[in-house]
C-alpha positions in Angstrom: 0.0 0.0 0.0 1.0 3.7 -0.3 1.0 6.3 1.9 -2.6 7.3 3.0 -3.7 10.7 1.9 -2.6 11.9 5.1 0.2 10.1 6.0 4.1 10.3 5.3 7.1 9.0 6.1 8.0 12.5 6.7 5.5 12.1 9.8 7.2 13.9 13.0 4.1 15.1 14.6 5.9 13.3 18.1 8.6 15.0 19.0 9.9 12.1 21.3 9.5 9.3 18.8 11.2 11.6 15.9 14.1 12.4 17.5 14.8 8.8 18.5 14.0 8.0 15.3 17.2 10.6 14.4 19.2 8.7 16.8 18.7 5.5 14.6 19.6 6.5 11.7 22.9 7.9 13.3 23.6 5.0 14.7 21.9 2.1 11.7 22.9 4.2 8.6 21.0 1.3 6.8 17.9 0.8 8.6 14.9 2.6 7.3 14.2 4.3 10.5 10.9 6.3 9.6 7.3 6.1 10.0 6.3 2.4 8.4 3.4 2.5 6.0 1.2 -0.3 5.9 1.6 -3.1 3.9 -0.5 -5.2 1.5 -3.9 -5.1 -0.4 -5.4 -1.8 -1.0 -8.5 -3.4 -0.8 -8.5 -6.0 1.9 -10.8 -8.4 3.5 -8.9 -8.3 6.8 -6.9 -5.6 8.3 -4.1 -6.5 10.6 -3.3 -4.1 13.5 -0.7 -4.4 15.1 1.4 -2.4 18.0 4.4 -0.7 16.2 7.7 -1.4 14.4 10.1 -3.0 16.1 13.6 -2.1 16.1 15.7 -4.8 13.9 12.4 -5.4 12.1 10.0 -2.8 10.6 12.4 -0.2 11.7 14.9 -1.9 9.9 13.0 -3.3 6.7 10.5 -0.7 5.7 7.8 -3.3 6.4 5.5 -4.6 9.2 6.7 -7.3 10.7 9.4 -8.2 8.5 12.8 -9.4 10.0 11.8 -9.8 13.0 10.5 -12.6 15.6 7.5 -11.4 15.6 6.7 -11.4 12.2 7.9 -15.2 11.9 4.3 -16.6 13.4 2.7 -13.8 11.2 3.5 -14.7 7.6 3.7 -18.2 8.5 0.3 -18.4 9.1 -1.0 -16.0 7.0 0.0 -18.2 4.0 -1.5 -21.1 5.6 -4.6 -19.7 5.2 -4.2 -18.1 2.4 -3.3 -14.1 2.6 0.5 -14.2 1.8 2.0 -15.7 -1.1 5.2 -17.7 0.6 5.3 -17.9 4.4 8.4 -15.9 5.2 8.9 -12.3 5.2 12.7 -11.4 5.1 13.0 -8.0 2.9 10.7 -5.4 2.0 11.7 -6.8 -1.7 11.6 -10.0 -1.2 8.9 -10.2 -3.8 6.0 -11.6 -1.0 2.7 -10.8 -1.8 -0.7 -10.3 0.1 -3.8 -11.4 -0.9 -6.9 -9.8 0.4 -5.2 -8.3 3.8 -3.2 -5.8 4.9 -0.7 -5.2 7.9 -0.7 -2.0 9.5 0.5 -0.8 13.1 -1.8 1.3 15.8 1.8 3.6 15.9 3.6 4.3 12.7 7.1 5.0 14.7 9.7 2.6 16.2 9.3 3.6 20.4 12.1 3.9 22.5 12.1 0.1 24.4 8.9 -0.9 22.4 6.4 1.2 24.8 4.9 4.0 22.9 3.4 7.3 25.5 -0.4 7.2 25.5 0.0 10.7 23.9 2.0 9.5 21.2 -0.7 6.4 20.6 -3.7 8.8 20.4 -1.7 11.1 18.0 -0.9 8.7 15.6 -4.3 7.1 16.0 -5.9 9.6 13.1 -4.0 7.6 10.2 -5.7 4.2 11.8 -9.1 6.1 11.8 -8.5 7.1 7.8 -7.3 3.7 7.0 -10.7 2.0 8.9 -13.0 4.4 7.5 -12.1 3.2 4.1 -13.2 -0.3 5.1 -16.1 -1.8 3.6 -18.8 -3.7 5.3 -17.9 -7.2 6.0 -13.9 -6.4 6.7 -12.1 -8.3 9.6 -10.2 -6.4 11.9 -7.3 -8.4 13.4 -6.1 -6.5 16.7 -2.7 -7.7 18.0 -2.5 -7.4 21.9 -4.4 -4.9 24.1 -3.0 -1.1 22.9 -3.9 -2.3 18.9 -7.3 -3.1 19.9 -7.6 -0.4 22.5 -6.4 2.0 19.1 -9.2 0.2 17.0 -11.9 1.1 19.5 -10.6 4.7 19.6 -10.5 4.6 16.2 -14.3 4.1 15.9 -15.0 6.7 18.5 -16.4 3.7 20.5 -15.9 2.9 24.6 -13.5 0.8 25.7 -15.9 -0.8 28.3 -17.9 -2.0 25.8 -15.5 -4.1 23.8 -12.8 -5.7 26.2 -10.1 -7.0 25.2 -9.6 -10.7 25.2 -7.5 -14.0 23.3 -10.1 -15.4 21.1 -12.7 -12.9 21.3 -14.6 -11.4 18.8 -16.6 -8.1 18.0 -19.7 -6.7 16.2 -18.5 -3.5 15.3 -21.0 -0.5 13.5 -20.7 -0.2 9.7 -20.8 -3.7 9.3 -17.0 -4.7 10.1 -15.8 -7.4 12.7 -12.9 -7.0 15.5 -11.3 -10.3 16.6 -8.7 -10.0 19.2 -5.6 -11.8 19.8 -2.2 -11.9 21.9 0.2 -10.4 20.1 3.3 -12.6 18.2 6.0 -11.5 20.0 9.1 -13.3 20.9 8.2 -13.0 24.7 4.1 -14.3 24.2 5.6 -17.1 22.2 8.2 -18.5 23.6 7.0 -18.0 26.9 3.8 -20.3 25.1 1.1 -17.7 25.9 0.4 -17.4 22.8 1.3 -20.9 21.1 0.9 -21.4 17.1 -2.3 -23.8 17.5 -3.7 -20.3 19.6 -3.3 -18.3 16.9 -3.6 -20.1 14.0 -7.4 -20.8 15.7 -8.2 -17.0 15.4 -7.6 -17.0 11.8 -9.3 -20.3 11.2 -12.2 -18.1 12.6 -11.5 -15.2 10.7 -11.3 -17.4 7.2 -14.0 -19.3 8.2 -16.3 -16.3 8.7 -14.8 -13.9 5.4 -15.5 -17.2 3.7 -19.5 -17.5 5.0 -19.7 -13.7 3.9 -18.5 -13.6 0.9 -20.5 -17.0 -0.4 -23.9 -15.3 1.0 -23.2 -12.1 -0.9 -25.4 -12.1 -3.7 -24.1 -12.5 -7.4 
């Protein structure tokens, strides 16, 4: 995907994460080290939210979740069930494909130690609104961990209270779309096995399962 209408990697509208960000590229001269635009379908069937870039990964790539642990549970199961075309993602031109989903991250920056300020998340959290609002009905949302669905929510100008976070759970949402929730794919969740690959691949075989029902009851 491009960048959104109003979104550029020229983004330093948080002063904290852009001058980090400075420090990078000082000290990474290779890395991309700027905001990360979403990657994959323009037109997707489900949206992947995920937290932000890590350092060695989308930081370093120019992709979500490529070359990192986290994105090594991501892409793996994404082409199992069908949304990536080869289930590694090791460059941002490696030549991988998606297919009816795209990747995107609640905060467009690489944080200092991986913890973004709430400031910093609510900020940022206008390019998620632009990228759900052009969502059609019947799009999954995929949050990964608590802040991406908390920055879904917000997203939608809808209460937190209302639609808890939880593994495995998932969400009516207005305007037709669906929120399913899961642990993130980090290194600590999996190797620490609370979230194992059976866990997660489950979620998507929900999420497949359902785009599947909706798309054969749409009519001709």
């Amino acid at each position: 995907m491009n960048e959104t209408e109003n979104f550029s990697t020229g983004c330093r509208r948080c002063p904290r994460l852009a001058g980090f960000l400075d420090e990078v590229r000082r000290d990474y001269p290779t890395y991309h080290a700027k905001p990360v635009v979403p990657f994959g379908d323009d037109n997707p069937r489900l949206l992947i939210v995920g937290l932000a870039p890590g350092m060695h990964g989308a930081n370093r790539s120019g992709r979500p979740f490529t070359g990192d642990h986290a994105g090594i549970l991501l892409y793996r199961t994404l082409h199992r069930f069908g949304f990536a075309s080869r289930p590694v993602s090791l460059a941002a031109d490696d030549g991988l494909e998606l297919t009816g989903c795209r990747i995107t991250n609640a905060v467009k920056c690489l944080p200092p130690q991986n913890k973004p300020e709430p400031a910093e998340i609510k900020l940022c959290n206008d390019f998620l609104r632009t990228e759900i609002g052009a969502l059609p009905a019947g799009t999954a949302i995929l949050a990964l961990g608590n802040i991406a669905h908390a920055a879904v929510v917000r997203a939608l100008n809808l209460k937190l209270k209302d639609f808890p976070f939880g593994h495995g759970v998932f969400h009516s949402l207005p305007g037709g779309l669906a929120l399913y929730d899961s642990y993130h794919c980090s290194r600590y969740n999996t190797q620490t096995k609370r979230l194992t690959t059976e866990m997660f691949e489950a979620v998507f075989a929900r999420i497949r399962a359902d785009l599947d029902q909706e798309k054969s009851s749409c009519p001709m």
